[in-house]
TORPAPA-881406 format. One record per atom (N, C-alpha, C, CB): residue in one letter; x negated, y, z. Coordinates in pm, whole numbers, padded with zeros to 5 digits, always signed. Glycine has a CB too. Example, Ala and Ser with C-alpha at 12.3 -4.5 7.8 and 13.67 -1.06 7.14 Angstrom:
<pts>
A-01319-00569+00780 A-01230-00450+00780 A-01320-00330+00780 A-01131-00447+00905 S-01285-00225+00708 S-01367-00106+00714 S-01290+00003+00787 S-01408-00060+00572 
</pts>
This chain:
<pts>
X-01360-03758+00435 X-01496-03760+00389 X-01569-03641+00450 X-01503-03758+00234 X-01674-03671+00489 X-01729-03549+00551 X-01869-03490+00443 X-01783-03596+00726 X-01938-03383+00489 X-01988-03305+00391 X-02115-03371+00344 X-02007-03165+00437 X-02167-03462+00467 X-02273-03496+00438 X-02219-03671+00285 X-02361-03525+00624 X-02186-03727+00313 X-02137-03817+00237 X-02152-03773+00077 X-01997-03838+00285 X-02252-03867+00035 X-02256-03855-00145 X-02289-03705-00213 X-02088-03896-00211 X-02371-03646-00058 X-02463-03506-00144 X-02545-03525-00190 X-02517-03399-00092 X-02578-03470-00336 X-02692-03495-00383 X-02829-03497-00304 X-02694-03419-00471 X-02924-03553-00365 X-03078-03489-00275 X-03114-03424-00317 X-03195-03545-00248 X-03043-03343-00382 X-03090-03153-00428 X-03064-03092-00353 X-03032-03065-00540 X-02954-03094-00298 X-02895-03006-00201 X-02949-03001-00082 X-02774-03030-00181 X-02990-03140-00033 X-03067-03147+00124 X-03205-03105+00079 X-03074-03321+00214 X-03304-03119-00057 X-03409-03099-00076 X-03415-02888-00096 X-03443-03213-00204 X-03261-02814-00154 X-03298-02707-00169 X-03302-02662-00027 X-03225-02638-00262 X-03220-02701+00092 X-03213-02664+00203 X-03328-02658+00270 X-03135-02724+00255 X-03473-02729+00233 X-03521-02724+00330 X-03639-02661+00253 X-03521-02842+00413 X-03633-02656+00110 X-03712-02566+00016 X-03692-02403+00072 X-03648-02589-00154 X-03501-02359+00103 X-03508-02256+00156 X-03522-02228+00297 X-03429-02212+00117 X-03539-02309+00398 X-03559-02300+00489 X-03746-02279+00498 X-03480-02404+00542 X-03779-02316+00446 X-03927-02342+00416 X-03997-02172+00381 X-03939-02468+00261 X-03937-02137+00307 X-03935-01990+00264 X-03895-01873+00353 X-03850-01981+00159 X-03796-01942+00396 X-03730-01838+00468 X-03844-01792+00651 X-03540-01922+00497 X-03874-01918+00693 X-03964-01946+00778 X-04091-01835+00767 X-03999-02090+00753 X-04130-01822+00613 X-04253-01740+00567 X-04232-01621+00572 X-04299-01760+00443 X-04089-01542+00512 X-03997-01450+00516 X-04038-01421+00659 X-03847-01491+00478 X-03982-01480+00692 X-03983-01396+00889 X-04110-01385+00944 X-03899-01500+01033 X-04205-01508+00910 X-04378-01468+00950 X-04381-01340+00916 X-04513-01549+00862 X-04375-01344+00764 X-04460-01215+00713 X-04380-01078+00708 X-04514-01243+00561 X-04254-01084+00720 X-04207-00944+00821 X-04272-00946+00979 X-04016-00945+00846 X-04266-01017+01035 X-04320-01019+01191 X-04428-00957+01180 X-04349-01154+01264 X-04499-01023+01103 X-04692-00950+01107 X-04662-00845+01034 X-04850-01045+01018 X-04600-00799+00932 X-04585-00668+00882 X-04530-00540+00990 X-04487-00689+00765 X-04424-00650+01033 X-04329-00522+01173 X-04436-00489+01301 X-04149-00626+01281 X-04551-00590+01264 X-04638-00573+01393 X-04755-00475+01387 X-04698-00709+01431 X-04766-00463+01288 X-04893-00329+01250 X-04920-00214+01331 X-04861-00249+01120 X-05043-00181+01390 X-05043-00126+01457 X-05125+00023+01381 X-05081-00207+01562 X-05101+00142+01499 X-05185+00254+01407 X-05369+00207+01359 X-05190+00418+01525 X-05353+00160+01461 X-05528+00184+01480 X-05558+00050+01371 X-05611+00156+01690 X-05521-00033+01383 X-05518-00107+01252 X-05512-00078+01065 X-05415-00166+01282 X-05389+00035+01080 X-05350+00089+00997 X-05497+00208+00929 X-05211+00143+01059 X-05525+00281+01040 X-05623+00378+01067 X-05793+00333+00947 X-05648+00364+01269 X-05782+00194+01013 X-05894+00119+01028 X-05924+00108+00795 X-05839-00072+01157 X-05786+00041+00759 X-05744+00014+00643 X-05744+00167+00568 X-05605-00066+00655 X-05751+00275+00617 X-05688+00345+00536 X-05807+00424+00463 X-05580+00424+00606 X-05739+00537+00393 X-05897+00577+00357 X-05916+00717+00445 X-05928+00609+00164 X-06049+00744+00488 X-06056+00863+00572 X-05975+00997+00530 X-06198+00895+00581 X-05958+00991+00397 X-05877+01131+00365 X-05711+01148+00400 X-05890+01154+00201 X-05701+01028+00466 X-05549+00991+00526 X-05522+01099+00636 X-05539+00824+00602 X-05430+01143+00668 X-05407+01257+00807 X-05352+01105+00867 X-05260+01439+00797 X-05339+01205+00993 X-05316+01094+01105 X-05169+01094+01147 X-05409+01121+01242 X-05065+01195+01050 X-04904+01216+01013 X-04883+01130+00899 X-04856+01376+00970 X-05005+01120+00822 X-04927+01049+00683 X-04929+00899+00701 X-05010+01083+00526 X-05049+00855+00808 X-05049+00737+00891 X-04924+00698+00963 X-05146+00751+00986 X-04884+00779+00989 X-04767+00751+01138 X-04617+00752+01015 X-04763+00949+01316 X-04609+00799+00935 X-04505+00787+00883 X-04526+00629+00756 X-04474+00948+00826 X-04652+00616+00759 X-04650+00528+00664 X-04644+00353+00752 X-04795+00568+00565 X-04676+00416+00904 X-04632+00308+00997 X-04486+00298+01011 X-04689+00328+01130 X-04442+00373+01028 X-04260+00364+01057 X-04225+00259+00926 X-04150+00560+01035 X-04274+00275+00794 X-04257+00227+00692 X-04205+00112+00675 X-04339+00232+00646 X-04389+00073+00734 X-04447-00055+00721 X-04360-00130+00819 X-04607-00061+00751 X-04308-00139+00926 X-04249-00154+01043 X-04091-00194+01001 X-04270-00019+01133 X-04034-00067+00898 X-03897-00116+00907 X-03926-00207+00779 X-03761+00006+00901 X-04006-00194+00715 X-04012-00314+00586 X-03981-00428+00636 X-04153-00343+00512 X-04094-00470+00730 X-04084-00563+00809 X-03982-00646+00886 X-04136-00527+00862 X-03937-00558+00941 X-03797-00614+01014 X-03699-00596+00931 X-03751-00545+01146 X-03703-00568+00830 X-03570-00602+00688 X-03620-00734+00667 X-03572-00491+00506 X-03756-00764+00600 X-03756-00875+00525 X-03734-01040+00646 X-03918-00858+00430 X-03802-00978+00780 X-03783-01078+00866 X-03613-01123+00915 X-03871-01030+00983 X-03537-01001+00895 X-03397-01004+00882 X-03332-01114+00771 X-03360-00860+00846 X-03381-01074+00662 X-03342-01128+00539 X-03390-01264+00546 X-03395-01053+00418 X-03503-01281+00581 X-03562-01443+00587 X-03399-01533+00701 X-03788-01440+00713 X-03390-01487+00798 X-03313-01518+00916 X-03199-01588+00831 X-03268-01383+01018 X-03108-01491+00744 X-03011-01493+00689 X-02998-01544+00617 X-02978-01431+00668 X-03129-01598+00517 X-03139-01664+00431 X-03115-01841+00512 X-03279-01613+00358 X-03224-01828+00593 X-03196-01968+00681 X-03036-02016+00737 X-03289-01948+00824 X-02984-01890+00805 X-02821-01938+00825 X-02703-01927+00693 X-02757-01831+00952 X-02770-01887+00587 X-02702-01902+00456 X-02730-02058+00469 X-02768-01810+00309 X-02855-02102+00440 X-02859-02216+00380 X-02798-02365+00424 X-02976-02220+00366 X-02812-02310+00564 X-02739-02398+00655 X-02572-02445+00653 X-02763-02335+00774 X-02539-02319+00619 X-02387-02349+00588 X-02389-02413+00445 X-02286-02205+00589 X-02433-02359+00371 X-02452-02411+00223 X-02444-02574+00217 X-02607-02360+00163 X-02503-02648+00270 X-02537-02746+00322 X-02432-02866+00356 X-02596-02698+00417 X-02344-02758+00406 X-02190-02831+00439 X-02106-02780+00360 X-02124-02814+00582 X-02170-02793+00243 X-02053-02804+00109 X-01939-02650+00137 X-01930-03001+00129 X-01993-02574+00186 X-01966-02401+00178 X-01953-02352+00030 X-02104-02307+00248 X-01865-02359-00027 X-01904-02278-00181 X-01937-02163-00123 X-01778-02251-00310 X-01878-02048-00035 X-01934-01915-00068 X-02055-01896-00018 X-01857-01810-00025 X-02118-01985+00109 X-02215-02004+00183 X-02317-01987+00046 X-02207-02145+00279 X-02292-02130-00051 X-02362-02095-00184 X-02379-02022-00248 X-02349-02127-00252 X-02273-01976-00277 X-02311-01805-00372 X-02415-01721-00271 X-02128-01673-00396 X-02357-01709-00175 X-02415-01603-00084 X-02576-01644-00114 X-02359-01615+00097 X-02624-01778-00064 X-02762-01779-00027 X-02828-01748-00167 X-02810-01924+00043 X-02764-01789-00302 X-02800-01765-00453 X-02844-01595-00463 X-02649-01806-00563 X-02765-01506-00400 X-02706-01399-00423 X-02852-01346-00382 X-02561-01363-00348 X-02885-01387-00206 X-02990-01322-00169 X-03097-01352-00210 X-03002-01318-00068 X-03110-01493-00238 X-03265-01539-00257 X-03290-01430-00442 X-03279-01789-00274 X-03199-01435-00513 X-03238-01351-00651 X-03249-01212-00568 X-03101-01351-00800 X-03193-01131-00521 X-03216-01016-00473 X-03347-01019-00346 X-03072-00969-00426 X-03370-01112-00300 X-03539-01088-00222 X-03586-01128-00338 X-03607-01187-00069 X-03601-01222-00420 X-03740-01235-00530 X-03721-01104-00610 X-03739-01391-00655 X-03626-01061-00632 X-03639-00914-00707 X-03708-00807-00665 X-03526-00856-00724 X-03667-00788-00530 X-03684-00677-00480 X-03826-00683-00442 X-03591-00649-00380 X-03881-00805-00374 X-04004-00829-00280 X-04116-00876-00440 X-03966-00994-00123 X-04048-00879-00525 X-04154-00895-00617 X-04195-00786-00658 X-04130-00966-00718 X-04083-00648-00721 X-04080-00575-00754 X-04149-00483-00688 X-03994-00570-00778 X-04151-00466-00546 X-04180-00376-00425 X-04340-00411-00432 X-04090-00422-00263 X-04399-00544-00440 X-04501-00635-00448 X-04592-00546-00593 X-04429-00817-00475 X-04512-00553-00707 X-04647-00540-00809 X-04686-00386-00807 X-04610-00592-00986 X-04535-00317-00830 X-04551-00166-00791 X-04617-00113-00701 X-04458-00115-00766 X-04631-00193-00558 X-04702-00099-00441 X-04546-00039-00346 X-04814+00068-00537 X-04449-00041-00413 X-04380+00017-00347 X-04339+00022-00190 X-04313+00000-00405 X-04401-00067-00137 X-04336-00127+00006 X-04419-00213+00024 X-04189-00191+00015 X-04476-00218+00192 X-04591-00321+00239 X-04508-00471+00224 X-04651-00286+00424 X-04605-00551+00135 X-04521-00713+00131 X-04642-00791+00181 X-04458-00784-00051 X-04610-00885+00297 X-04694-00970+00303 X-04720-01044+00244 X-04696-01008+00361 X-04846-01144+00269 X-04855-01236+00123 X-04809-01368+00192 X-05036-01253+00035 X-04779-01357+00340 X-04633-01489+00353 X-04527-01477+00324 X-04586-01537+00469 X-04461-01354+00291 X-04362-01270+00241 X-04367-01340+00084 X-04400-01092+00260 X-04492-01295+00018 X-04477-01326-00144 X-04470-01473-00157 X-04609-01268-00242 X-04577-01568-00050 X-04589-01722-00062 X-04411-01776-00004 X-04747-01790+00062 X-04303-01732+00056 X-04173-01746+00058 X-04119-01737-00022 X-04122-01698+00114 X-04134-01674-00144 X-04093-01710-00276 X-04101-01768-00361 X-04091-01674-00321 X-04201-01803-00357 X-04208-01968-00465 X-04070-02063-00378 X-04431-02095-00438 X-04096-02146-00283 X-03999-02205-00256 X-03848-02171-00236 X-04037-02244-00180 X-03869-02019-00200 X-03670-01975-00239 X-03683-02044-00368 X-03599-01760-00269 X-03757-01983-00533 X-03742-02017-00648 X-03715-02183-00676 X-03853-01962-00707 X-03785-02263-00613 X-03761-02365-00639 X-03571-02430-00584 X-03892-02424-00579 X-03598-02365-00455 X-03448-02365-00393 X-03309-02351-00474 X-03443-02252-00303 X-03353-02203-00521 X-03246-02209-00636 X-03241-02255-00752 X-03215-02118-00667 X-03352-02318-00772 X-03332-02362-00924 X-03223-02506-00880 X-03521-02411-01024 X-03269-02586-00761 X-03215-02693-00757 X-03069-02675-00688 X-03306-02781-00696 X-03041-02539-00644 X-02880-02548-00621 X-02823-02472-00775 X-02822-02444-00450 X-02857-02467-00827 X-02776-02484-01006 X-02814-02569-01040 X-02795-02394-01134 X-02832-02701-01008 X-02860-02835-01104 X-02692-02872-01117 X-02977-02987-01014 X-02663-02898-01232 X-02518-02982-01274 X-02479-03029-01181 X-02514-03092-01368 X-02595-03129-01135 X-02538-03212-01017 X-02471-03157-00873 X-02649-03292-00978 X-02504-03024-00851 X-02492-02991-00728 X-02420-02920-00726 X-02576-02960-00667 X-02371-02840-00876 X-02268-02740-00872 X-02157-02773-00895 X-02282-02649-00943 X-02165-02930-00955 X-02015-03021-00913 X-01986-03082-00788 X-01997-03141-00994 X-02107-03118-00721 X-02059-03142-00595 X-01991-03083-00506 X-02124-03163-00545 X-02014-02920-00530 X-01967-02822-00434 X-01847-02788-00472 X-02046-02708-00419 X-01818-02801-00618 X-01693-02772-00679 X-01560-02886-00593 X-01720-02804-00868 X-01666-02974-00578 X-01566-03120-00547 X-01442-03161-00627 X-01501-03111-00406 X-01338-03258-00541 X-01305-03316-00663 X-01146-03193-00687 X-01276-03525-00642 X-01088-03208-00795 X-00980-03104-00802 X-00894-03183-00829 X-00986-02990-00892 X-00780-03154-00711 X-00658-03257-00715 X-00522-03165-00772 X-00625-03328-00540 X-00486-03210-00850 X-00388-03216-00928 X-00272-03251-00921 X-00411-03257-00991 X-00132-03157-00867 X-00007-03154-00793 X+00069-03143-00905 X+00017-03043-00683 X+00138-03239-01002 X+00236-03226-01076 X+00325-03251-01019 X+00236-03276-01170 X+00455-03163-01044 X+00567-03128-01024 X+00681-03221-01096 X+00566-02999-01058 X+00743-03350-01029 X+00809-03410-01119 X+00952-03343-01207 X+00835-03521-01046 X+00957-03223-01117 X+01061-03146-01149 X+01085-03073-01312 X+01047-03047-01045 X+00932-03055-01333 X+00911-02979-01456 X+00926-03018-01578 X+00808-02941-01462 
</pts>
């Protein structure tokens, strides 16, 4: 039997819920990793030095290429996931709660530049995971459990 055979349509529907997200993930690190000073300059308020600029670019920059990282990973998580991977599953579960945490958290606080394709990638991770914990899908992955009795015993 191969992986695709008798998967739910949760599973092909969370895949492309997280692929969908993940896609936004990497936009909105890209345009975040892409910020330029004079851009930055432009946004800021004049009482800004032009050091507290440059360090708040390095920032903005590695934010960026984390979350566009994380989007990536999220996509080759999901992919394996897909082919009936249990850990592939945990894994992609693991990250998508730790980016909605973090990128939400980073988001209301101010803490860290989040794009708002960055924040719009999270609704659909959320939906993603809700539908890889449906009953249905967390038995599928479990599959079936075969049972070796020992006539000896």
């Amino acid at each position: 039997m191969t992986a695709s055979q008798n998967r739910p349509a949760a599973v092909t529907a969370a895949f492309w819920f997280f692929l969908a997200g993940a896609v936004l993930l990497v936009l909105g690190g890209l345009i975040t990793a892409t910020v330029s000073f004079d851009m930055l300059r432009q946004a800021a308020p004049p009482s800004y030095t032009d050091q507290t600029l440059r360090d708040s670019l390095s920032m903005y920059r590695g934010a960026g290429a984390v979350v566009a990282l994380a989007g990536a990973g999220l996509s080759w998580l999901a992919a394996r996931a897909r082919t009936r991977d249990l850990r592939a599953r945990r894994a992609v579960l693991a990250l998508s709660l730790v980016l909605v945490l973090l990128l939400g958290v980073a988001s209301a606080f101010h803490l860290a530049p989040v794009s708002i394709f960055a924040l719009l990638g999270l609704l659909p991770i959320i939906v993603g995971v809700v539908l890889l914990t449906r009953p249905a899908t967390a038995e599928w992955f479990a599959g079936p459990v075969d049972v070796v009795v020992d006539p000896d015993v």
